[in-house]
C-alpha positions in Angstrom: -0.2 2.1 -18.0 -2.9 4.4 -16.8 -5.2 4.5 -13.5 -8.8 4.3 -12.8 -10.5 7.3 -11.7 -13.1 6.2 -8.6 -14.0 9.5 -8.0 -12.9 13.4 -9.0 -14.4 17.0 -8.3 -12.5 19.9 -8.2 -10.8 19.6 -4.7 -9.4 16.0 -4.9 -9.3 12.7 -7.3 -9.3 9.1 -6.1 -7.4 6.8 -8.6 -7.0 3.0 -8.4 -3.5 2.6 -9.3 -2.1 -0.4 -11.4 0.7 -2.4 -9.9 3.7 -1.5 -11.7 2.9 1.9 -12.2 5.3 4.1 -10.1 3.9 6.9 -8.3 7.0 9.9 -8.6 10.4 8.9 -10.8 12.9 6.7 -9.5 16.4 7.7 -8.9 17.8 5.1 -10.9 15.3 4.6 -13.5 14.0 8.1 -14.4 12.8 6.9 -17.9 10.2 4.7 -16.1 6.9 6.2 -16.9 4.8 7.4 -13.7 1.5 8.1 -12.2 2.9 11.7 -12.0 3.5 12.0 -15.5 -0.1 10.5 -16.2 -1.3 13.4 -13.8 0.4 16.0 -15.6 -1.0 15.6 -18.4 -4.8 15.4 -17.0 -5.0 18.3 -14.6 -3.5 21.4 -14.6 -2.6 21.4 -10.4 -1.9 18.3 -8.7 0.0 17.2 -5.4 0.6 13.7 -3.9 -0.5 13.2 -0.5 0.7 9.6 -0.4 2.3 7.0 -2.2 1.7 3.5 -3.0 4.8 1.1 -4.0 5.4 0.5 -7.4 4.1 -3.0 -7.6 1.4 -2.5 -5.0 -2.6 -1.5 -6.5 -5.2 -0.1 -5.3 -6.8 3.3 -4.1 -4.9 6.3 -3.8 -6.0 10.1 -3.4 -4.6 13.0 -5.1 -5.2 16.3 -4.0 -6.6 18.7 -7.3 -5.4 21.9 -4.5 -2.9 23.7 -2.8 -5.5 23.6 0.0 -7.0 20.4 -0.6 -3.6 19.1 0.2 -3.0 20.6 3.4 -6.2 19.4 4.7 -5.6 15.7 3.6 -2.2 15.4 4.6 -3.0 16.4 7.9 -5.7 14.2 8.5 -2.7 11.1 7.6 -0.1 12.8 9.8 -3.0 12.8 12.4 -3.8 9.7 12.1 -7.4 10.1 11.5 -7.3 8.7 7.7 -8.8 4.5 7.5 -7.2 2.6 5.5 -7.5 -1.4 4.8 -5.2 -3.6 2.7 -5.4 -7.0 1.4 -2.6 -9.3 1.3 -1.5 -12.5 0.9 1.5 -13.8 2.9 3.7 -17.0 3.5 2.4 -19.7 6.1 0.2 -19.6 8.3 -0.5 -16.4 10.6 -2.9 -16.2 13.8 -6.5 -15.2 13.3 -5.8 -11.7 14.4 -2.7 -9.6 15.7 -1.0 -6.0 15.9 3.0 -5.9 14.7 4.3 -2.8 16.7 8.3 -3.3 15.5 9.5 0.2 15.0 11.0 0.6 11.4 13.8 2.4 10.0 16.2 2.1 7.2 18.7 -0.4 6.6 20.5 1.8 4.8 20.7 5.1 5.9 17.8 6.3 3.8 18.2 4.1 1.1 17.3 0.3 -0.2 15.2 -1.6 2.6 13.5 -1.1 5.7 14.1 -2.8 9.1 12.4 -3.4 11.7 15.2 -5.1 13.8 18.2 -2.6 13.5 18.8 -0.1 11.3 20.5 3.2 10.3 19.3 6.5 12.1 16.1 7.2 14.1 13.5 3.9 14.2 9.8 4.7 14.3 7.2 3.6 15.8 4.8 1.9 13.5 1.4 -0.1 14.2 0.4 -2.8 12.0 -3.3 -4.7 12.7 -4.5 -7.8 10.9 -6.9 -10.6 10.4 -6.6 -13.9 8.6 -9.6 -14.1 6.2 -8.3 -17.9 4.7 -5.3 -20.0 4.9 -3.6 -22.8 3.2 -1.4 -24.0 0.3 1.6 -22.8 2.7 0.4 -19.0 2.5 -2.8 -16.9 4.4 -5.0 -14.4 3.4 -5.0 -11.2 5.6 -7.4 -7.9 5.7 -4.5 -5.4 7.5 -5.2 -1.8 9.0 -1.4 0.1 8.8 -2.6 2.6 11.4 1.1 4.5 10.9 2.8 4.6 7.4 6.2 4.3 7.6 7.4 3.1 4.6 7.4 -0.6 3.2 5.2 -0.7 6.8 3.0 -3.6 6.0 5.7 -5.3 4.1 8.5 -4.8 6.8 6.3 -6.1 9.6 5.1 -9.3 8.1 8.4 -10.0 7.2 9.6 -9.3 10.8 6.8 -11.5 12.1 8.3 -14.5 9.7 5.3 -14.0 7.0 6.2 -11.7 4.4 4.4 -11.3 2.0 4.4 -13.1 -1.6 6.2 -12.4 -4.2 8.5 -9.6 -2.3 11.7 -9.6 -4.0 13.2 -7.1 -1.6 11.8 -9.1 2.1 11.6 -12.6 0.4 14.0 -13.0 -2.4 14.3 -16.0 -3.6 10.9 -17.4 -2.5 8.3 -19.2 -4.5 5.7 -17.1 -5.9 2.5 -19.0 -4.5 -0.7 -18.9 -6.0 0.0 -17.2 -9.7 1.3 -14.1 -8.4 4.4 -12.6 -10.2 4.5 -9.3 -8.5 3.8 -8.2 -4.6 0.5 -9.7 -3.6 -0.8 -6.4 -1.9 -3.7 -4.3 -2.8 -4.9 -0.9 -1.0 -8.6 -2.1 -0.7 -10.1 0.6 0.8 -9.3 4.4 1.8 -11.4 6.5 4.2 -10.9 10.5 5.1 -12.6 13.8 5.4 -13.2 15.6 2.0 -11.0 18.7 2.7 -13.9 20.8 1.7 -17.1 19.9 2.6 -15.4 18.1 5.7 -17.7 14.7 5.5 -16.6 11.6 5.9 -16.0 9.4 2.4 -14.9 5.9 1.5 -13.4 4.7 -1.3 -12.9 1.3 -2.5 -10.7 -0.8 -5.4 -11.8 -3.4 -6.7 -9.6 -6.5 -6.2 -7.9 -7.2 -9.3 -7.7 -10.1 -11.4 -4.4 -12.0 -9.8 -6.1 -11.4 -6.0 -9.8 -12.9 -7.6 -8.2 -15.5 -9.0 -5.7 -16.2 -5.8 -8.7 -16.1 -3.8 -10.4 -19.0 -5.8 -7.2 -21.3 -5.7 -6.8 -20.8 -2.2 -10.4 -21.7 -1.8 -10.1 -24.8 -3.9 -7.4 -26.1 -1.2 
């Protein structure tokens, strides 16, 4: 399982990442092949400057520099990076909201996320949103995380009652609506300063097949 490259020069590469690939090895499953092994064998210097879950897709950057890196990561612990998801999520939500719930784990750093109460410090965390479709039981949503705690988008919808489809870990046991078998939730678009030239670029990944085809079955409704 490899990415797509959107873009690369020498300072930074932006990958659309395949749900299911995992971004760094998991505790428990180290044999798992990741996006960091994929790297490692493409360039010769590399550093994450964020992570996608393992079954969410979309567009990701990678810094190709030690200084690259510094520049980007600021720029998300700043705040000042754009970034818009896609989801689809259980019943029906309003037209448009922001989820402020403050998240922390449920487990003292490990398994789930909470937003209601939780082990250690909680957050703050900002979650916007705007229903693009509904029926069949679920919603279509555009969402702009403006923190990124993590599990953030997922936490919050499932605090709000909506969480999103397919979740095994917020909605276990939950009917997986419209075809999808995995966590309907794609990082659609990703916008930053190039750490070099210092403009501002935009990146986008293309919706993938189970979102394209959710889309046309909720649309059929």
């Amino acid at each position: 399982m490899k990415p797509k490259i959107i873009f690369e020069d020498a300072d930074i590469v932006v990958l659309d990442k395949p749900s299911g690939l995992q971004v760094i090895p998991a505790a428990t499953k180290k044999d798992r092949e990741t996006l960091t092994d994929w790297l490692a064998t493409t360039y010769k210097e590399f550093h994450i400057v964020h992570r996608l879950d393992r079954e969410t897709s979309g567009v990701m950057v990678v810094a190709r520099t030690a200084a690259a890196y510094e520049r980007i990561k600021k720029q998300f612990q700043r705040r000042e990076t754009k970034k818009v998801y896609r989801a689809f999520v259980y019943g029906t939500i309003p037209e448009r909201g922001t989820i402020t719930k403050p998240i922390g784990s449920s487990r003292g750093g490990l398994g789930p996320r909470s937003a209601k109460r939780a082990y250690g410090v909680m957050r703050e965390a900002e979650t916007l949103y705007r229903r693009v479709a509904a029926g069949g039981g679920a919603s279509y949503a555009e969402v702009f995380p403006k923190t990124g705690r993590t599990h953030q988008v997922r936490v919050h919808f499932a605090a709000i009652g909506h969480p999103i489809i397919a979740d095994s870990l917020y909605a276990p046991g939950r009917p997986h609506l419209f075809g999808f078998s995995r966590l309907a939730l794609h990082a659609f678009s990703l916008i930053f300063m190039h750490p070099i030239t210092k403009k501002e670029v935009s990146f986008e990944a293309p919706l993938p097949p189970d979102f394209v085809a959710a889309e046309q079955m909720l649309k059929a409704q």
